[in-house]
N, C-alpha and C positions, 0 to 999 in steps of 0.2 A: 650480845647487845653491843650499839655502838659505843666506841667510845668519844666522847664528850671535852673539848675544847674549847677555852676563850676566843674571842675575834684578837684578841692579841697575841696568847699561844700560839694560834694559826699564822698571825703575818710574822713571826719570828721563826718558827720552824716548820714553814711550810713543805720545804724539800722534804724533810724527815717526813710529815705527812703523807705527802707523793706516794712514797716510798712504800709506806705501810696500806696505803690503797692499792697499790700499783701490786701487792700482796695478798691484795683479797678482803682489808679490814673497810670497813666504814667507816667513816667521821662524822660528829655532826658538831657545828662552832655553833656556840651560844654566845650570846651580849648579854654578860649577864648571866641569871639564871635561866633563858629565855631560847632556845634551841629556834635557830634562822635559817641556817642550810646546812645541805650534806655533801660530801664531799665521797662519792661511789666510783668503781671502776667503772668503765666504759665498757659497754659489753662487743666483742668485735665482733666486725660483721659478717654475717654466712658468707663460705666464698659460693660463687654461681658457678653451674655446673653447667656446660652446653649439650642441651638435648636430652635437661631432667623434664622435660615435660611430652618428649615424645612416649608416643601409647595412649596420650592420655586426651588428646586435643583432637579432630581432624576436620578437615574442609573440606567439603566437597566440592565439584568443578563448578555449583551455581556461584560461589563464593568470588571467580575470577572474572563472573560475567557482568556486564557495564548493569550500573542502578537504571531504576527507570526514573523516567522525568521527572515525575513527580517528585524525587528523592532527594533529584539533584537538586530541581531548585529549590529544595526545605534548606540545603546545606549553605546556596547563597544567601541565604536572609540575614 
């Protein structure tokens, strides 16, 4: 379970907070008896991988040939 912080607890020992997120815990600051936000780690982002999607996609040669008119002037509108 989280643990549970005043809005004044948190603007005085916010670092310390960081700190204990930045470890995996939750926060959540209350005004009150009244729970307002949480305070989570940020989950990082996948790194991209170049050419995780080959095998998986393919184009074939109609793909590089011009649209037809009709197509194109849909795209001017």
């Amino acid at each position: 379970m989280a643990d549970i912080v005043t809005v004044h607890a948190a603007k005085t020992t916010l670092s310390k907070l960081i700190a204990r997120v930045e470890a995996g815990e939750e926060i959540t600051i209350a005004r009150g008896k009244h729970p307002v936000a949480r305070l989570v780690p940020v989950a990082p982002k996948a790194k991209r991988v170049f050419g995780a999607m080959r095998g998986k996609i393919s184009l074939g040669p109609e793909f590089f040939e011009p649209l037809p008119e009709d197509e194109l002037k849909a795209w001017d509108q």
